[in-house]
N, CA and C atoms as a LAMMPS dump frame, in Angstrom:
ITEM: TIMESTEP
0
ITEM: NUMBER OF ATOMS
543
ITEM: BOX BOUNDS ff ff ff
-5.0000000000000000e+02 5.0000000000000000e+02
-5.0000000000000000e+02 5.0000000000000000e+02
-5.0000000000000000e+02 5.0000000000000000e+02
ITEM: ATOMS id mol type element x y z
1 1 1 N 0.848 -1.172 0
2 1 2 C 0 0 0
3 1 3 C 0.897 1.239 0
4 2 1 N 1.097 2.264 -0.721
5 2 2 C 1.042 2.891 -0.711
6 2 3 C 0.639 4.521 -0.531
7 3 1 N 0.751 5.078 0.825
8 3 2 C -0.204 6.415 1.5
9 3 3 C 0.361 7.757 0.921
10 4 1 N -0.64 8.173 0.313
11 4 2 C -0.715 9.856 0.205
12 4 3 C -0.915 10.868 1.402
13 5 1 N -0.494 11.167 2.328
14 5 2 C -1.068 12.184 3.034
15 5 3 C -0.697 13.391 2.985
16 6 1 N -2.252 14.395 3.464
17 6 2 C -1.687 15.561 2.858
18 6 3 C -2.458 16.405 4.08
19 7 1 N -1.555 17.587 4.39
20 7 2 C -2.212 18.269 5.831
21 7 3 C -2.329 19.607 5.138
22 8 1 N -3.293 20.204 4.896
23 8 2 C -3.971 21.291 3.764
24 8 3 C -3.845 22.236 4.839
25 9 1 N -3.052 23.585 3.942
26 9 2 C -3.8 24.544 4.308
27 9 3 C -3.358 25.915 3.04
28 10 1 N -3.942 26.801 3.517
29 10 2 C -4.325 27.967 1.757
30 10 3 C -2.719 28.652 1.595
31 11 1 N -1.797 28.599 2.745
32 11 2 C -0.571 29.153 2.7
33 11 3 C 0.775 28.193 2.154
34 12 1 N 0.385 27.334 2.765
35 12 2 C 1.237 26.025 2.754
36 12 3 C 0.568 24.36 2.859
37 13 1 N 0.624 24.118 1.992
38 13 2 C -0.163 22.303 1.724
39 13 3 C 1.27 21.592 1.926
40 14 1 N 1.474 20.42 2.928
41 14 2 C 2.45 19.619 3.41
42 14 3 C 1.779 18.907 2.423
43 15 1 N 2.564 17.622 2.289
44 15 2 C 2.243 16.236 1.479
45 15 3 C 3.157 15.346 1.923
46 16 1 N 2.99 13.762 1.991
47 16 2 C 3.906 13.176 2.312
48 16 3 C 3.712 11.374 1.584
49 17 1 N 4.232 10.943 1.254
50 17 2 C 4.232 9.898 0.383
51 17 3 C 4.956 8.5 1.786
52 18 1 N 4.457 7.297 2.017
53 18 2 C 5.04 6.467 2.704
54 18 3 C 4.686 4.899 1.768
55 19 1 N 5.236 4.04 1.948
56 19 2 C 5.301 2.736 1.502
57 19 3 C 4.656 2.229 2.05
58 20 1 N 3.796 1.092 2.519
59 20 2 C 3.735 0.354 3.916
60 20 3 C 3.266 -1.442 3.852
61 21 1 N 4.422 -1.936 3.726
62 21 2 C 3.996 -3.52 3.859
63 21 3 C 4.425 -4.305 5.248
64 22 1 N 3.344 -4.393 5.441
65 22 2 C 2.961 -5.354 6.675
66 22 3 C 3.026 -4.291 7.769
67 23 1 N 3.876 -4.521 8.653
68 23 2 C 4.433 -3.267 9.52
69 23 3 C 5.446 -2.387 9.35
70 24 1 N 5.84 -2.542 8.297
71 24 2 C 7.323 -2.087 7.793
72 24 3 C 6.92 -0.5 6.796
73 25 1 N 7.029 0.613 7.541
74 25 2 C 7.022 1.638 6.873
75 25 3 C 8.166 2.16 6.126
76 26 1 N 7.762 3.083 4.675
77 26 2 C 9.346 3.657 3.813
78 26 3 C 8.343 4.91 3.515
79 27 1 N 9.806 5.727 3.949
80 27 2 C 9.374 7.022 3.351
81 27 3 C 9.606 7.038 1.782
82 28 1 N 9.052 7.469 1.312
83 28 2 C 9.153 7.677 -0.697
84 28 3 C 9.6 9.146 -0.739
85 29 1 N 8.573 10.463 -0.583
86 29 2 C 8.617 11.388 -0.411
87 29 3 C 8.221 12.537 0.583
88 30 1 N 7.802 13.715 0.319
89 30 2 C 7.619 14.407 1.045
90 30 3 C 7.885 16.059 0.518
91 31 1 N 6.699 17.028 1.144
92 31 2 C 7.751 18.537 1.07
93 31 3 C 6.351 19.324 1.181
94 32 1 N 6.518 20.908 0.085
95 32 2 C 5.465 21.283 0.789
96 32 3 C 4.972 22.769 -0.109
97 33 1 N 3.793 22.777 -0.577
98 33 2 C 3.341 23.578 -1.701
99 33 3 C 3.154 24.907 -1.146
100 34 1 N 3.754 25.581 -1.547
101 34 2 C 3.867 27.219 -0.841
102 34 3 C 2.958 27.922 -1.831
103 35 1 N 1.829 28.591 -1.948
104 35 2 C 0.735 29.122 -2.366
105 35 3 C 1.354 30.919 -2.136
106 36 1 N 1.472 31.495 -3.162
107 36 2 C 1.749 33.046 -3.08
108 36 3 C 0.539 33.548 -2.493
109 37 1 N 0.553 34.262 -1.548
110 37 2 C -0.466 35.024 -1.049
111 37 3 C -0.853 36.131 -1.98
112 38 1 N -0.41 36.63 -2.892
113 38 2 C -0.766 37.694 -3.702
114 38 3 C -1.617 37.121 -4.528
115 39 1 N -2.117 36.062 -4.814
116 39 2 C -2.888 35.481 -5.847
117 39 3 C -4.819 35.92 -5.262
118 40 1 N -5.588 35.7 -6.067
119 40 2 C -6.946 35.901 -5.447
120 40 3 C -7.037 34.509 -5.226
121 41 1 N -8.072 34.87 -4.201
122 41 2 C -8.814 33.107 -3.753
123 41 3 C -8.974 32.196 -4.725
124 42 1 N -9.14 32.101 -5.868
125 42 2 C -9.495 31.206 -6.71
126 42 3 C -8.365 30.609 -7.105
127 43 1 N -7.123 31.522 -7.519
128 43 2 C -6.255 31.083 -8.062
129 43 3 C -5.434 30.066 -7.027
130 44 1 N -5.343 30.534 -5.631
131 44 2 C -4.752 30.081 -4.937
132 44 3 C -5.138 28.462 -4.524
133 45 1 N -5.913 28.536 -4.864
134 45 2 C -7.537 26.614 -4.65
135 45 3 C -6.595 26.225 -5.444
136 46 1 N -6.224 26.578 -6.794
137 46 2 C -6.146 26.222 -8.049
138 46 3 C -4.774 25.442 -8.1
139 47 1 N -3.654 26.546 -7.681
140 47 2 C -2.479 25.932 -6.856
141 47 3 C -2.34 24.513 -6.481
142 48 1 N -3.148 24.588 -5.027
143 48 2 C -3.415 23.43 -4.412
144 48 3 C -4.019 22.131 -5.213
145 49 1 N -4.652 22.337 -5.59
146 49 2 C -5.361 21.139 -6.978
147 49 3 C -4.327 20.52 -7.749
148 50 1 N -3.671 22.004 -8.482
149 50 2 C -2.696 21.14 -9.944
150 50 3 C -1.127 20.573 -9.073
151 51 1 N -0.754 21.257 -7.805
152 51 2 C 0.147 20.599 -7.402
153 51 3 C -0.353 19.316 -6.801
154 52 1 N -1.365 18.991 -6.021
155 52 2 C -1.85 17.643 -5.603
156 52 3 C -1.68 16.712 -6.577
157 53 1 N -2.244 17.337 -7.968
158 53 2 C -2.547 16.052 -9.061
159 53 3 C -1.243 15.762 -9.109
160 54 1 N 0.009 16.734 -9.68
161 54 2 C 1.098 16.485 -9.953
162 54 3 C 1.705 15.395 -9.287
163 55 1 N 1.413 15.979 -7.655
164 55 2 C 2.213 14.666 -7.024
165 55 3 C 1.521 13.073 -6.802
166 56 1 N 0.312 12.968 -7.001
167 56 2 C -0.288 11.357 -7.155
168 56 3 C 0.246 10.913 -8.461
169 57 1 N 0.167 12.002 -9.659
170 57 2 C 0.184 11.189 -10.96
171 57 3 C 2.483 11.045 -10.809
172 58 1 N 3.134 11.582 -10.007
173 58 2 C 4.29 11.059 -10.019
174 58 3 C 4.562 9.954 -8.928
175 59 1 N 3.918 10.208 -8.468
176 59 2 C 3.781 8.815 -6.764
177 59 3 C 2.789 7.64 -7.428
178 60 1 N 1.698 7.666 -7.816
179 60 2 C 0.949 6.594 -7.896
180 60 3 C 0.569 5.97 -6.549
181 61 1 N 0.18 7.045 -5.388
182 61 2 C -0.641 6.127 -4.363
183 61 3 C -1.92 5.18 -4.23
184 62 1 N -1.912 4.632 -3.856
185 62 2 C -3.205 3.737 -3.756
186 62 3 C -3.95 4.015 -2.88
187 63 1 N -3.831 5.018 -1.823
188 63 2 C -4.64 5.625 -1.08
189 63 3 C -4.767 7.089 -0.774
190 64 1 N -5.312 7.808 0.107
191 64 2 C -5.03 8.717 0.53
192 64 3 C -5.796 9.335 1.673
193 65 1 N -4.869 9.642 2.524
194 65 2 C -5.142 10.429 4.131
195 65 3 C -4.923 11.739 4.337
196 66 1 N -6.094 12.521 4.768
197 66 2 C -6.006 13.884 4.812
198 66 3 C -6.573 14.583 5.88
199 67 1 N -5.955 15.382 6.427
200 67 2 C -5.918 16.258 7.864
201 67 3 C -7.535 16.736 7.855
202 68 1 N -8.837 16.384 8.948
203 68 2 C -9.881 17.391 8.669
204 68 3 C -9.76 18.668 9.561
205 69 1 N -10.356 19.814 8.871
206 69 2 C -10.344 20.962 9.613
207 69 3 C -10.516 21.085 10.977
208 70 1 N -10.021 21.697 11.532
209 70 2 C -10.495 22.065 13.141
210 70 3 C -11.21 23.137 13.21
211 71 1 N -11.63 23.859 14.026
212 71 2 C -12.477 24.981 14.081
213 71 3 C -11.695 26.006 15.341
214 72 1 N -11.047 27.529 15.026
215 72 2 C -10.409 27.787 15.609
216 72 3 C -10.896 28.724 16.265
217 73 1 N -10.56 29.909 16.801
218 73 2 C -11.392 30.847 17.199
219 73 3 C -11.435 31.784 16.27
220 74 1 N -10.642 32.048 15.083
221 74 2 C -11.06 32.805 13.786
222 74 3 C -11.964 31.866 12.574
223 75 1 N -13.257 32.345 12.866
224 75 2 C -14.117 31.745 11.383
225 75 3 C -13.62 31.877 10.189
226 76 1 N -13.149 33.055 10.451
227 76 2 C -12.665 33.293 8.471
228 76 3 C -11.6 32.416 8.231
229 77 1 N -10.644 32.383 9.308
230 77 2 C -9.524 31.563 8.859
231 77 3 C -10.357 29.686 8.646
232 78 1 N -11.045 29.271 9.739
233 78 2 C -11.239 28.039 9.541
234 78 3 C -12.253 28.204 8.202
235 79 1 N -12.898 28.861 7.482
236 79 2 C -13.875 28.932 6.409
237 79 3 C -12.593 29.124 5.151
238 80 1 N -11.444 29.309 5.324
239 80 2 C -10.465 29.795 4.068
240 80 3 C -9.917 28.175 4.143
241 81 1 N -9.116 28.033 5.752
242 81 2 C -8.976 26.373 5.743
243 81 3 C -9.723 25.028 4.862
244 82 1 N -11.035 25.642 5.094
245 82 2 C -11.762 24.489 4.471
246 82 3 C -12.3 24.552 3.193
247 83 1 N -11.415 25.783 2.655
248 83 2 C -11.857 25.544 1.093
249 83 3 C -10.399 24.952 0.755
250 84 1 N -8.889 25.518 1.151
251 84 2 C -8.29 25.058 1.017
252 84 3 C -7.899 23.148 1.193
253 85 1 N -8.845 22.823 1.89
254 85 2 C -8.963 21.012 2.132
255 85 3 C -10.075 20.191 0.902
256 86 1 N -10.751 21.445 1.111
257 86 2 C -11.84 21.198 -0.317
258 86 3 C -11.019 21.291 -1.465
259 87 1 N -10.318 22.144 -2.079
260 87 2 C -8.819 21.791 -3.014
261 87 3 C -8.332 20.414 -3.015
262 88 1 N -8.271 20.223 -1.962
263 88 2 C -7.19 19.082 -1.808
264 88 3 C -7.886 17.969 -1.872
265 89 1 N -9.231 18.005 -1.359
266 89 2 C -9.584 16.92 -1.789
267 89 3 C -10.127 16.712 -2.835
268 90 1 N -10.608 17.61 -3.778
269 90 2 C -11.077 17.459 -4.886
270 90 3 C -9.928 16.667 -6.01
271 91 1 N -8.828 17.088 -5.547
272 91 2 C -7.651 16.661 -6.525
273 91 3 C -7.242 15.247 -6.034
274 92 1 N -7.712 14.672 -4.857
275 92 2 C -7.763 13.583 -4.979
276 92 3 C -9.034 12.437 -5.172
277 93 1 N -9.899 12.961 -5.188
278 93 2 C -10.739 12.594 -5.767
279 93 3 C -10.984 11.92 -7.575
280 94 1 N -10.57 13.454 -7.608
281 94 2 C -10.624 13.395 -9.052
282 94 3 C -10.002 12.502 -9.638
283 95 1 N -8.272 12.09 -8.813
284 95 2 C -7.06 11.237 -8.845
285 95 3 C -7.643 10.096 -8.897
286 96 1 N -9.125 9.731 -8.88
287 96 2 C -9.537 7.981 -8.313
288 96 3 C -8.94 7.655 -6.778
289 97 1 N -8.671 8.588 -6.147
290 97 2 C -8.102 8.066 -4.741
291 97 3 C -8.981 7.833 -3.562
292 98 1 N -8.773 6.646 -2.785
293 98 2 C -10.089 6.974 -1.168
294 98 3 C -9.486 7.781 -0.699
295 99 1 N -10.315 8.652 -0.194
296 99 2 C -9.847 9.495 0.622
297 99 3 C -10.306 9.196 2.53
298 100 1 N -9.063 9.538 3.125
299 100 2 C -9.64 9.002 4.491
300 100 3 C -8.958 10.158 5.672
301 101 1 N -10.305 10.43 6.435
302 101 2 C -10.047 11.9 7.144
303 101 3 C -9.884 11.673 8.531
304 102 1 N -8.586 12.173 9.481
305 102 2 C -8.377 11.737 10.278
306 102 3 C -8.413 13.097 11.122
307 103 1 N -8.645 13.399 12.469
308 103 2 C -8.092 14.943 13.058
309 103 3 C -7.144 15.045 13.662
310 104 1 N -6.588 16.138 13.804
311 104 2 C -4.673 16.496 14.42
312 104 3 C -5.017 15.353 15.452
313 105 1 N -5.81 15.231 16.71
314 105 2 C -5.605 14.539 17.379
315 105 3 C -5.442 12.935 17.587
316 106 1 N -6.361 12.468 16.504
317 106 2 C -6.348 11.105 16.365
318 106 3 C -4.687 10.753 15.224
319 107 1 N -4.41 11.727 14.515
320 107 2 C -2.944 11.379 13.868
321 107 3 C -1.982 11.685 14.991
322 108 1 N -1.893 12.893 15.888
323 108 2 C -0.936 12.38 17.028
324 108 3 C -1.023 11.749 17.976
325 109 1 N -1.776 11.607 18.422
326 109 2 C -2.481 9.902 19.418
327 109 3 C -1.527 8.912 18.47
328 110 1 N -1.983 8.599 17.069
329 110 2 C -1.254 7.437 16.551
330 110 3 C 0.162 7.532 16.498
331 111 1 N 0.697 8.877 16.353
332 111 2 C 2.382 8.622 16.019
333 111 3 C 3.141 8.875 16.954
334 112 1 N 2.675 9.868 17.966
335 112 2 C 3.265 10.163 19.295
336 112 3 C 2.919 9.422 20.278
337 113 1 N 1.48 9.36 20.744
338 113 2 C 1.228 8.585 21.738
339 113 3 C 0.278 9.504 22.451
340 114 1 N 0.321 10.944 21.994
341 114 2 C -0.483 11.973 22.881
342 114 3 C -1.13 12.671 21.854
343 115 1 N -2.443 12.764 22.108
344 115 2 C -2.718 13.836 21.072
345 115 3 C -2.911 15.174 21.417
346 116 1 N -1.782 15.833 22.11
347 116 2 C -1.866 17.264 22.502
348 116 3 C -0.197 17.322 22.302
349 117 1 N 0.287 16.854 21.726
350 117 2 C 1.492 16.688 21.17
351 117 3 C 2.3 18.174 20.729
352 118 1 N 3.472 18.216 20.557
353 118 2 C 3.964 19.618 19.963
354 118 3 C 4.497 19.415 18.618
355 119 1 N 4.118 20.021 18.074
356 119 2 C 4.794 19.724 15.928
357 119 3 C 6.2 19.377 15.936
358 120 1 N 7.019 19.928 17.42
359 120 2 C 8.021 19.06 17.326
360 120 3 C 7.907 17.824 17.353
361 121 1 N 7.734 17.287 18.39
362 121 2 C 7.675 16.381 19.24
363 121 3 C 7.187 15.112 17.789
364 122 1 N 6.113 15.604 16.808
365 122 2 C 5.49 14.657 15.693
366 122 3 C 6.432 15.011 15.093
367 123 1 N 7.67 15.882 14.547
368 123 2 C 8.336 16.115 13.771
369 123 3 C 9.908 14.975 14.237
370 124 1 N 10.111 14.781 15.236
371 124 2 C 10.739 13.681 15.793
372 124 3 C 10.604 12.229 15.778
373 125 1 N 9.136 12.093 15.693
374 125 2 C 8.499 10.749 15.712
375 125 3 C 8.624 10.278 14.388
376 126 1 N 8.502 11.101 13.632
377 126 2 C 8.273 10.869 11.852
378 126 3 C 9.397 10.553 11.765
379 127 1 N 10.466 11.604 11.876
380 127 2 C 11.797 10.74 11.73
381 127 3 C 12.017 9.579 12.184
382 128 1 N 12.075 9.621 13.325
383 128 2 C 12.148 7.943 13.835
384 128 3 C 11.559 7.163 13.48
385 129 1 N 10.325 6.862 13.196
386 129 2 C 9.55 5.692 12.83
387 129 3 C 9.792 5.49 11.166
388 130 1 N 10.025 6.74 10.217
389 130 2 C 10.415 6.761 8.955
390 130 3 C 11.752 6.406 8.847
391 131 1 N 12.973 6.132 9.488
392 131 2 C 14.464 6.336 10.009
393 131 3 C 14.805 6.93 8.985
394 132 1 N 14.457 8.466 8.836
395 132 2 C 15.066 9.544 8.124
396 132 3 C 16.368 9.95 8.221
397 133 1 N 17.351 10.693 7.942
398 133 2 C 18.605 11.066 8.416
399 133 3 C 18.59 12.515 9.198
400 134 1 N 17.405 13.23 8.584
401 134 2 C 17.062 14.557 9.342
402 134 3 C 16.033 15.026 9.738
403 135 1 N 15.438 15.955 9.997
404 135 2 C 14.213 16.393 10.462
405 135 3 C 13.438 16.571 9.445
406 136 1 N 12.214 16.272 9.318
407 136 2 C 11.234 16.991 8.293
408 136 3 C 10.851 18.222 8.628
409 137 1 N 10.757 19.085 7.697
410 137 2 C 9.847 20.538 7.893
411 137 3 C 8.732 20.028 8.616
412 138 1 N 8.037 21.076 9.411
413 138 2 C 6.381 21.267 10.098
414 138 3 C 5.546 20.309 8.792
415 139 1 N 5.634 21.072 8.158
416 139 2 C 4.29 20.749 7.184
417 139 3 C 4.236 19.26 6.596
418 140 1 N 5.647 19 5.748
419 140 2 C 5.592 17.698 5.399
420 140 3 C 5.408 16.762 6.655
421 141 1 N 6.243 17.005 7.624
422 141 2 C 6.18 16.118 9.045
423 141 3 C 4.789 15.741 9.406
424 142 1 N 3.966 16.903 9.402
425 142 2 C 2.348 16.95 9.28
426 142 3 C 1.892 16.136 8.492
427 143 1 N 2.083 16.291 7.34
428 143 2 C 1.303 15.217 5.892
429 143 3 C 2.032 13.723 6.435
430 144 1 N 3.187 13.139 6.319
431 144 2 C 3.973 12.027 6.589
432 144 3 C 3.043 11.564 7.516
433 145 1 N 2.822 12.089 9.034
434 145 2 C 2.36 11.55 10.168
435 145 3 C 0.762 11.106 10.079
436 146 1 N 0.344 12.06 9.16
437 146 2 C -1.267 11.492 8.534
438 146 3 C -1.024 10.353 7.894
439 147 1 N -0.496 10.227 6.961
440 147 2 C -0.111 8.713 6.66
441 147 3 C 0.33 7.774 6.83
442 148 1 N 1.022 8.177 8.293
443 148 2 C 1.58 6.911 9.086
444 148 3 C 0.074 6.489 10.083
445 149 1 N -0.92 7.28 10.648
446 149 2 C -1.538 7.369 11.1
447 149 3 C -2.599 6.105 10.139
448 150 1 N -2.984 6.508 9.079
449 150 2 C -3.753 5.893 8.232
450 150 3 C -2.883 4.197 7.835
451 151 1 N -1.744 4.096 7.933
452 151 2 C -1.011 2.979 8.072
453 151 3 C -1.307 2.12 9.155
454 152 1 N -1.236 2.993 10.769
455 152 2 C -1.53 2.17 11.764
456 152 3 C -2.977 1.794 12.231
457 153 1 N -3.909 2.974 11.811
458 153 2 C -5.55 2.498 11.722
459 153 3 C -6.2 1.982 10.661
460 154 1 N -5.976 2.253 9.419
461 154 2 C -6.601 2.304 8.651
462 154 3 C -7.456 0.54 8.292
463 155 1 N -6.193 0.048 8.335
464 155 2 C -6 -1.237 7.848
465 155 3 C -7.315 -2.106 9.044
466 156 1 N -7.188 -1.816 10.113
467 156 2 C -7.245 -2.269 11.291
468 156 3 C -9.031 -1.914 10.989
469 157 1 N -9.476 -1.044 11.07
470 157 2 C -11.398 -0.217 10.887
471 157 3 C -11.696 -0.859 9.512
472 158 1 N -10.635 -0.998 8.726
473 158 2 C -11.409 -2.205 7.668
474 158 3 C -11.538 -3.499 7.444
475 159 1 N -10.919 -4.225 8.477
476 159 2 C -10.777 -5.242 8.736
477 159 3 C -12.291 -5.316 9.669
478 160 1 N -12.45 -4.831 11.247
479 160 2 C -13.315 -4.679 11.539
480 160 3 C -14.739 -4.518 10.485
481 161 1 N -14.437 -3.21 9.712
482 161 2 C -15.824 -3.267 9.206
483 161 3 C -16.567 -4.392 8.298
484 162 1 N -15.047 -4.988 7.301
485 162 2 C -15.821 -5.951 6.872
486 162 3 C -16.016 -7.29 7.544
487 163 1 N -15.574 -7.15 8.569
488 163 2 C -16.043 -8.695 9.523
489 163 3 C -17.493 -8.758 9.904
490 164 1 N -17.6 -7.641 10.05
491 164 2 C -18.831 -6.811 10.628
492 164 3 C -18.876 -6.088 12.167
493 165 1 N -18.133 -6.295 12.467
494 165 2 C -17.402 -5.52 13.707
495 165 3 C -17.105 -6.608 14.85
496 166 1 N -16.862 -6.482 15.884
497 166 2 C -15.901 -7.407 17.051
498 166 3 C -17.715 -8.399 17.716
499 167 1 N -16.505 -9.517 18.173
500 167 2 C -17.701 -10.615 18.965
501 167 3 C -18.935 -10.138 19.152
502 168 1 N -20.043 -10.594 18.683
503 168 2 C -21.184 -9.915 19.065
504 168 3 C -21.71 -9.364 18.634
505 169 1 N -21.151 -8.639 17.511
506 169 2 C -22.184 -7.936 16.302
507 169 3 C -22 -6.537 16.354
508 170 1 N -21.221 -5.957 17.828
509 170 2 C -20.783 -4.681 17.989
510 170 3 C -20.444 -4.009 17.369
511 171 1 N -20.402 -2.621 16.82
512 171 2 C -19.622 -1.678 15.836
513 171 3 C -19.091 -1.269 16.691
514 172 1 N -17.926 -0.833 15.707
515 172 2 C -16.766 0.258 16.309
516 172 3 C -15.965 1.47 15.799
517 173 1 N -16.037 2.261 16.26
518 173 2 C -16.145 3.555 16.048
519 173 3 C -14.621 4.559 16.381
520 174 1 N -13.68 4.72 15.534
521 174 2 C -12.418 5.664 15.923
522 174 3 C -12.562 6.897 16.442
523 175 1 N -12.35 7.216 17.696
524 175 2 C -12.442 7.756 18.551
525 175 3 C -11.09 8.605 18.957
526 176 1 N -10.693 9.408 18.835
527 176 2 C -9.36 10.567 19.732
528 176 3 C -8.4 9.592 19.641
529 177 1 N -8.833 8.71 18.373
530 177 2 C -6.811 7.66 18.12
531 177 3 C -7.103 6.327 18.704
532 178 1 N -8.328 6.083 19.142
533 178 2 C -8.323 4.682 19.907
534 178 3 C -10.01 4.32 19.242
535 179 1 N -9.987 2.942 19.07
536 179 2 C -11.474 2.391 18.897
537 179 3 C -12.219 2.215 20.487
538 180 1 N -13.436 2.368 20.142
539 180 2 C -14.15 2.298 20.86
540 180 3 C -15.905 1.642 20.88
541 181 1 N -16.624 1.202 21.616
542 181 2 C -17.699 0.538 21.444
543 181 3 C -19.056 2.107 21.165
């Protein structure tokens, strides 16, 4: 399997490309689409789109994991955020890709262990668990860790779902990085 993840936003779109057979993760790529602020809103979506396509149609992922919005105490910013994710996902969409939406907290729950984590602290983990030689930037570190995230759950909620869920007929439901009844 191969993971796309991508942690959107209208200034800077991280992306991060990982390998993943069995338990054995490889980093492929990684980096991070810098959007000119001088552009109007439209153009700037637009950005985000043709660089997304660019990088599936040179990666060829078979999946893809993407950061969902949070809601901050500026509306405008989280309403600009979520057109900028709407970009992003449209371009993978369009790519034929699943798309699978995880929040900051349930991707650092999975790679750190905490999900109140510091961008360092996930920017450390990525290395290590990727055995990089250096640090990743914020952003890619961001995208990478969504897809390590979608590596360590993903597999796991589809297995469940198509069993039909655990002893008993129970569903189960991903919860702040952990399943739950």
């Amino acid at each position: 399997m191969r993971i796309l993840g991508i942690d959107p936003g209208l200034r800077r779109t991280g992306f991060g490309v990982i390998d993943v057979q069995g338990m054995r993760l490889q980093y492929v790529t990684s980096g991070t689409i810098v959007v000119p602020s001088d552009l109007p809103l439209a153009q700037r979506l637009k950005v985000i789109l043709d660089n997304i396509r660019e990088v599936v149609q040179s990666t060829s992922p078979t999946v893809s994991a993407l950061e969902k919005v949070f809601v901050n105490t500026n509306p405008a910013s989280t309403l600009l955020l979520g057109q900028a994710r709407g970009a992003a996902m449209c371009a993978l969409a369009d790519s034929q890709l699943l798309v699978h939406e995880y929040t900051a907290l349930q991707i650092k729950k999975s790679v750190v262990g905490n999900g109140h984590a510091a961008k360092e602290q996930v920017q450390h983990m990525v290395q290590r668990l990727l055995q990089l030689d250096g640090l990743p930037a914020a952003d890619s570190a961001d995208a990478l860790a969504c897809a390590i995230c979608h590596a360590h759950v993903g597999p796991l909620v589809e297995r469940l779902a198509n069993s039909g869920g655990l002893a008993g007929g129970k569903t189960v439901r991903l919860r702040g990085g952990r399943l739950t009844n």
